[in-house]
Structure formats: structure tokens, C-alpha cells
N, C-alpha and C positions, 0 to 999 in steps of 0.2 A: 963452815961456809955452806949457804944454802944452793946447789945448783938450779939452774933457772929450767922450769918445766921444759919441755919435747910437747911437741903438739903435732898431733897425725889428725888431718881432715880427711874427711869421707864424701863420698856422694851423694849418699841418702840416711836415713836412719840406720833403714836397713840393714844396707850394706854394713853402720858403722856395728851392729849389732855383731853381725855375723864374725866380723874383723876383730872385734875383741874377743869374742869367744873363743876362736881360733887362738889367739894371744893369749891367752887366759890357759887353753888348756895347754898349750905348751909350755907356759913359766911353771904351771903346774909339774908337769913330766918334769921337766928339767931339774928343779927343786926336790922331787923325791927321788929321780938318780941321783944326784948327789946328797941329797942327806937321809935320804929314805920316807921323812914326813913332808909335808906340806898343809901351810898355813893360812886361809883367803878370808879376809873381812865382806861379806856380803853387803850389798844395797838395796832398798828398795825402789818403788818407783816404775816410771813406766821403761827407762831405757836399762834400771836393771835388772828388768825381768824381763826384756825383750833380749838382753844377754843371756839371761841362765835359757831360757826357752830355743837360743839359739846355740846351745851348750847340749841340750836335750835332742835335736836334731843332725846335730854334728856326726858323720863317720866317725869322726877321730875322738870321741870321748870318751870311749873306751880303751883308749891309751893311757886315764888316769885312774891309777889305783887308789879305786875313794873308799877306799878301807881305811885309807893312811893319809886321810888330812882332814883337819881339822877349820872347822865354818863356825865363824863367828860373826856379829851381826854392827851395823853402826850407828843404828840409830832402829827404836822398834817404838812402835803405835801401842800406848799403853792401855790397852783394851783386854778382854776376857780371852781366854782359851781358845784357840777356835776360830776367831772373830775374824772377816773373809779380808779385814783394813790390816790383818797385824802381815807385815814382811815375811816375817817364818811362812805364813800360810800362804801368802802366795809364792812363794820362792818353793815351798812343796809344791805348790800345784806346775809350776812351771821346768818345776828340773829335778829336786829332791827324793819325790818320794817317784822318781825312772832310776835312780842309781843306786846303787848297794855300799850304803856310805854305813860309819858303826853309829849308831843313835847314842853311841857317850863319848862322839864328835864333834856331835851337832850342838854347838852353844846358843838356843834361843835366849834370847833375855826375856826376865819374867814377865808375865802375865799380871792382868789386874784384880786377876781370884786364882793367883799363885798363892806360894806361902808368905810372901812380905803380904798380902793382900793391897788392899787401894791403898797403899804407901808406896807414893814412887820414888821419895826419897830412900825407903829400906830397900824397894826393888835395885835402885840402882846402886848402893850398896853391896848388896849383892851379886851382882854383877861383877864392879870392880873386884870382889875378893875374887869369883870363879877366873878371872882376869889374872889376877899377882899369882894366885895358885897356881897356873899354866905355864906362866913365866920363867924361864931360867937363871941361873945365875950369872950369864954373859945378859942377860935384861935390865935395862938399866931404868924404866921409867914405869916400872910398873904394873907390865901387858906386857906380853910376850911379843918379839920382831916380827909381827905379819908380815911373810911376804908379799902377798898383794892386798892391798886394802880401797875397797871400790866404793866411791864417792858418788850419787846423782848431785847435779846441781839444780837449783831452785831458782827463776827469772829474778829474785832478790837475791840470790850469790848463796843463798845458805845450803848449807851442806850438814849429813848426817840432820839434827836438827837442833845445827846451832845456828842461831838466826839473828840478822844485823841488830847490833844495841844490846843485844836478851843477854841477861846474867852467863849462859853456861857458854858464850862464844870468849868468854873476858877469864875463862876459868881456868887455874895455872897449878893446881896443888890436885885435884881429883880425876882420875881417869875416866870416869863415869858419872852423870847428873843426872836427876829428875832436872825435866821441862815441863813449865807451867807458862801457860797462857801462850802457846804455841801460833803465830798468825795463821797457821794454815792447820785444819781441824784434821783429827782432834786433837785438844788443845793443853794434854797431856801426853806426855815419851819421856824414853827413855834415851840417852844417847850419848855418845864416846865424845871427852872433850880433844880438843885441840891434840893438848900434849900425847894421848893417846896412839891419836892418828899419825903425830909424826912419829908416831917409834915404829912404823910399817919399814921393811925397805923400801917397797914400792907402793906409790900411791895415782888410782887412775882415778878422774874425774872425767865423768863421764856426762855430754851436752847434745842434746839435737835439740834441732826445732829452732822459727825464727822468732819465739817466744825468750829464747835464751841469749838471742847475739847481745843486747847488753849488759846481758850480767857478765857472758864469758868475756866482751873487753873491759867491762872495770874490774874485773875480779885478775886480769892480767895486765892491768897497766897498776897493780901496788897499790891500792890505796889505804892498806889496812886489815887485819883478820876483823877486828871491830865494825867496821861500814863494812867489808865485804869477807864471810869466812872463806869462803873461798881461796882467797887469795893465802892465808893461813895454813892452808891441807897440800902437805907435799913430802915426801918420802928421804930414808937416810940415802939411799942409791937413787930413785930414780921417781919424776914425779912426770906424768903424761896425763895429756889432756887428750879427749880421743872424741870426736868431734864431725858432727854433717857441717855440711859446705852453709843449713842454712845457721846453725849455730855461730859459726864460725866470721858471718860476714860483715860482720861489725869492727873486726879487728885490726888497728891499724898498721897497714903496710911495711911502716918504717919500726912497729914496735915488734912484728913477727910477719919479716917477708914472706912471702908466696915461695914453697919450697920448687 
């Protein structure tokens, strides 16, 4: 049984930035007291890299031992090395390369003049195995149980970047896809399917802006992972939507009262 998202609205971007961060490094903490590692699927995008950047500012980020967790990515710009579009590289510039994290932690997904070279099919092959390799044997899908696995959402609903209609949002057997013909450039990635995402415990999706209020009420009134992935991307324990007031105001009353 699928429990029904938590939704935290915020005031401004801002604030929602700073409030996940804060959230973030504490499931962190929390998760390596008790099991000593910790597991976070990164995103990219503007709200989350306004989170790692607010991760980077934090007193309190020094509370996680980023010796001991492991960053993986959920969707990457299949561009060259480098390339200032790809997530890794900005997720360095905005938090990564401030913490003393072990660089055979850090799981970027490949490059377009990696070793699969311009094969985004073998890139993301590769992937998936660095992926099943991770995995334990209490892992039942494939990817290892991310505990948090962080989502932006796209004014079309699309997430990571499976996008409404496109073959790898319909994908049910592969943890990882090459994306071709991507509506929003460029127009090749890499990206974690569905089933993937829900082997996370946790899963945030994460929305500001009033560019997004309706995507976040169709993508939460059900209509589908198909027309809307969104609606699709939610976790075995706990799936939260975390949200500005202007994301948010589209959403009706009766379908998620005002707390």
C-alpha cells in the first residue's frame, strides 16, 4: 500500500531551501547513528542546488560525517566532462567540493566522453550495474534503499527526466535509461526509472515558484505516472512534497486542507 505524500509549504523559496537543508542534514545524522552509512540521491535544477548551497551555509553541516555517505545522482545532462550544464558540476560548485566527502562516494553518472563514450544507452548501463553492485542483499529492485532520494519537479510534472508520454517514464524492467529527444535541452540524459525511485525510503519532491502550481495540483490529484511522473515518485516509508506557498496555490482545499 502506497501511503499518501506529507506536504510541508513554506513562505518563500528561500526559506523552503534552507528548511530542507536543515531536514536533510538531520535524516542524514540520524541514519549514520544508526547504521553508520548514509545514502542521498542528489538533484539537479534550480531548487536543488539552492538546497545543497543551503547545506553549504548551514552551522549544522558539520554534524554529518561525509566521509560516510554515499551521493548518487537521478537524472545527469549527458554532456562532456566538465560541462557547467551537467548536475555533478554544479552540485560541486554549490556544496561538494566545501565538504570532505571520499571521491569513491561520489557516484556521478557518465559523461559523454566517458568510457561508454556518446552511447547513452551503454552510459546508462553502466550506471545500472554501478547501481545493482551497491545494492544489498536485503535490496530487492535492483539499487540500493536510498534513504533520501530528491526530486525537482518540472511545470510539466516531469521528474528526474522522465517526461509525460516519453518511453523511459512507461519503463518497468530497467533502473536506469538513455533519454533521447528530451523536451527540455539538452536533449540527451541519463536518468533513474520509476522503479528505481521508489526503492528510496524516502522520497522529497521538491517545487517553488508560481510557474509550478499546476503541475504540483495535477501531479497530486492522480492522474497517472504517464501524463504526470510526478505523481509516480514516492518512497517505501515516506514521500514529502516540500513546497513555497507560491508552488503550492493551486492546490485544492478539499484534496490537501490548509494545515
Amino acid at each position: 500500500m502506497t501511503l499518501p505524500p506529507q506536504l510541508v509549504v513554506h513562505r518563500d523559496k528561500e526559506l523552503m531551501a534552507e528548511a530542507a537543508a536543515a531536514r536533510l542534514i538531520t535524516r542524514i545524522v540520524d541514519v549514520q547513528a544508526a547504521r553508520g552509512t548514509a545514502s542521498v540521491v542528489l538533484t539537479g535544477g534550480r531548487n536543488g542546488n539552492a538546497l545543497l548551497a543551503a547545506i553549504a551555509a548551514s552551522p549544522a553541516r558539520d554534524a554529518v560525517d561525509w566521509s560516510r555517505l554515499d551521493l548518487w545522482w537521478g537524472d545527469e545532462r549527458f554532456l562532456p566532462e566538465g560541462d557547467p550544464e551537467r548536475n555533478v558540476v554544479q552540485a560541486r560548485e554549490a556544496l561538494l567540493d566545501r565538504v570532505p566527502l571520499d571521491p569513491e562516494r561520489v557516484h556521478a553518472m557518465p559523461a559523454s566522453d566517458g568510457p561508454a563514450g556518446d552511447d547513452v544507452e551503454a552510459a546508462a548501463e553502466q550506471y545500472a550495474a554501478d547501481l545493482a553492485k551497491a545494492a544489498g542483499p536485503e535490496d530487492h529492485a535492483g539499487v540500493p534503499s536510498f534513504d533520501v532520494l530528491l526530486l525537482g519537479m518540472g511545470p510539466d510534472t516531469h521528474v528526474a527526466s522522465l517526461f509525460p508520454e516519453h518511453p523511459g517514464v512507461r519503463e518497468t524492467g530497467r533502473t536506469v535509461v538513455g533519454v533521447h529527444g528530451s523536451p527540455k535541452p539538452p536533449p540527451t540524459r541519463v536518468s533513474l526509472t520509476l522503479p528505481a525511485i521508489r526503492a528510496a525510503h524516502e522520497v522529497w519532491v521538491l517545487a517553488a515558484g508560481e510557474d509550478k502550481a499546476d503541475a504540483v495540483a495535477l501531479a497530486l490529484s492522480g492522474p497517472g505516472e504517464v501524463q504526470a511522473p510526478a505523481s509516480g515518485a514516492y518512497g517505501t516509508n515516506r514521500t514529502l512534497w516540500l513546497l513555497d506557498r507560491a508552488a503550492a496555490s493551486a492546490i485544492p482545499a478539499d484534496l490537501y486542507p490548509p494545515a
